[in-house]
N, C-alpha and C positions, 0 to 999 in steps of 0.2 A: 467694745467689751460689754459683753453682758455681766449683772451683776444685783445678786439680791442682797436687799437692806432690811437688818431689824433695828428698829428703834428700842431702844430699851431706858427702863428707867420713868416710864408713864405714869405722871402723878394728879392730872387732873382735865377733866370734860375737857376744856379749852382748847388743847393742844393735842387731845386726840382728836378733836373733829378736824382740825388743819390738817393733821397728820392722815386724814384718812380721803382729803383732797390729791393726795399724791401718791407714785408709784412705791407702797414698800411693800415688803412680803411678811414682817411678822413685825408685832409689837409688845416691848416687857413687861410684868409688872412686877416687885421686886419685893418678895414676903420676906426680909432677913432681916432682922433686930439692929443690925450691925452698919446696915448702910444707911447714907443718909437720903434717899429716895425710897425705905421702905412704907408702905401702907400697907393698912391692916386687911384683911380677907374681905369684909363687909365691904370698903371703899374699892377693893379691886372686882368684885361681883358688879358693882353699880357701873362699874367703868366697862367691865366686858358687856355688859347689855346694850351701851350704848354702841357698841362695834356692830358696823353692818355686815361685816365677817368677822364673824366671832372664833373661825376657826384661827384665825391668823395671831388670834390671844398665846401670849407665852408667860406661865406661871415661873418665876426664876425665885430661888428655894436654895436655902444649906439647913436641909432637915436632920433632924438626929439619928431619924430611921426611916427604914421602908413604909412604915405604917402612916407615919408621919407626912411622905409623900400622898400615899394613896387618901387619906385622908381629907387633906384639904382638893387633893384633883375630884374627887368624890363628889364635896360641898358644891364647888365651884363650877362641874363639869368643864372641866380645862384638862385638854392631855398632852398639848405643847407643855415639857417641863423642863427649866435650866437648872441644874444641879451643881451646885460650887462645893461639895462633900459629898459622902459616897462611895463605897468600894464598886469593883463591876460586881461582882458577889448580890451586893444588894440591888443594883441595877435588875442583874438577872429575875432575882425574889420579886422586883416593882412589875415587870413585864407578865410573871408568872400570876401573879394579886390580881393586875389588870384584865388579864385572859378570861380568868376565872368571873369575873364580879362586874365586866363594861361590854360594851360590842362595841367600842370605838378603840380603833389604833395609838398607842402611845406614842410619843414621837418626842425620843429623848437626847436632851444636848449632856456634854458633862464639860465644864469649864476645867482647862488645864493652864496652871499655873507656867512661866517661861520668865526667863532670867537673862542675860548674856548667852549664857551655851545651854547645849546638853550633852547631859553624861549618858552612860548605860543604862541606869537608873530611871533616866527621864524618859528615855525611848524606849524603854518596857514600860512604861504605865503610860505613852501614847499609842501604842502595840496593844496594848490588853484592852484600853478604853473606846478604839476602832472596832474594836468586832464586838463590841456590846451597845453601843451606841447608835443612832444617827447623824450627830452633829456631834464634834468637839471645837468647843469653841475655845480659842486660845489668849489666854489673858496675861495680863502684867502680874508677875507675882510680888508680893510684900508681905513680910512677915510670917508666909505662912500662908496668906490670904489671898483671893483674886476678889476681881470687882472694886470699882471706886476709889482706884489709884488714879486714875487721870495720869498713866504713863505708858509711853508704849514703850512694845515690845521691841528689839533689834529687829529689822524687817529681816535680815540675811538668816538670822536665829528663825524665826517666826516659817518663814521658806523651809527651812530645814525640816519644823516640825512638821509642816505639810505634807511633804515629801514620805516621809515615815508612815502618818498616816494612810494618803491615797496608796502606797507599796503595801500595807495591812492589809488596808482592805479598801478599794477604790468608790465604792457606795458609798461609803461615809463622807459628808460635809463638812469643809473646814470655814469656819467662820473668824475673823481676825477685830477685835477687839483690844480695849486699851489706849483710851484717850483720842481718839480718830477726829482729827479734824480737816477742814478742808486743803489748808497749808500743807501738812505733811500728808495727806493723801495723793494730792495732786505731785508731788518730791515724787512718790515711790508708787506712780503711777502704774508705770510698765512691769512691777513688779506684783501687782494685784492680782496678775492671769493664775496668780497660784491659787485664790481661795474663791469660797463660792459664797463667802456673805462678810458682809461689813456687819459689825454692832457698834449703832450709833449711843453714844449715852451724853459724857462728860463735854467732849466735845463740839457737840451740839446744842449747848445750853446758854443761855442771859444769864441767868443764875441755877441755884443746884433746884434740881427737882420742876421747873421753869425751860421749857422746850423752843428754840429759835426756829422757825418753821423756815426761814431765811436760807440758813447756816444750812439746816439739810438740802433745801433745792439747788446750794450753790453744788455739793456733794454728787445728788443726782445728775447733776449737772454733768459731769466728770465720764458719765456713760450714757451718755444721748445718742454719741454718733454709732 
């Protein structure tokens, strides 16, 4: 099984140089006030220089506004963006700013909250967020909140949304996130054929913000053959 990995949650030189000895396809850096792996824009500048693909950088954001996105993508020259807030509405407005103002393609995830089930409710806004998107990445909701629950989703829940999405619209990438460790990934192995990217964070770490570079090649590990 083929299978792309983002690391998310990068907080310091150390662990992006290990990180960048191995197979993954993108890695996070986390502008949100509210999490505990956030750094400031200046620290995430310094970090993305040191990437020798720098395209593979992902600005991960719960902005107030569209301006707000474009903004710091601007500063930064970053147009990988993970969005944890957000209407598609404004989605639209960020693609429409970016057309206007960059000649580099954006390439937008939108993090969807997931619980036990879904309602009607839930599968219209994974319906609506598929055709404005690239990536919907699917997170452990709490409170209101995704990111930095360190729990995962029901896998059979999680399958479901997938489903939803690739029937929307099949171009769009589903990413499974929420506490991904090697234990329970290896559990719900045979079940992974549904998504097309793991996001590593919590479960990949010695402590918070502190990267085990170990923990993810046992992960890699998981899709060699």
């Amino acid at each position: 099984m083929k299978m792309k990995i983002k690391i998310c949650g990068i907080t310091n030189t150390d662990d992006l140089k290990k990180i960048e000895k191995i197979d993954y396809d993108k890695v996070g850096f986390i502008n949100i006030r509210r999490s505990k792996r956030n750094i400031p824009l200046k620290q995430i500048n310094i970090l993305k220089q040191e990437l020798k693909d720098k395209r593979s950088s992902t600005l991960v954001l719960e902005p107030d506004n569209a301006y707000d996105v474009m903004l710091k993508c601007n500063r930064l020259q970053m147009f990988n963006i993970q969005l944890h807030c957000l209407g598609s509405y404004d989605i639209r407005y960020i693609r429409w700013l970016n057309r206007y103002h960059n000649y580099e393609n954006m390439n937008i995830t939108r993090a969807i909250g997931l619980c036990d089930t879904i309602d009607s409710s839930k599968k219209c806004e994974l319906e609506e967020f598929s055709n404005q998107c690239d990536n919907i990445l699917l997170d452990y909701v709490k409170d209101g909140l995704t990111g930095g629950t360190n729990k995962q989703i029901p896998i059979d829940t999680a399958i479901k949304a997938s489903k939803i999405i690739k029937n929307a619209n099949p171009h769009t990438e589903v990413s499974l996130a929420g506490g991904l460790n090697y234990e329970y990934l290896d559990g719900i192995y045979n079940k992974l054929k549904y998504f097309d990217r793991l996001d590593l964070n919590s479960g990949v770490e010695s402590k918070i913000g502190k990267k085990d570079i170990n923990l993810i090649r046992d992960i890699l590990g998981l899709f060699d053959n």
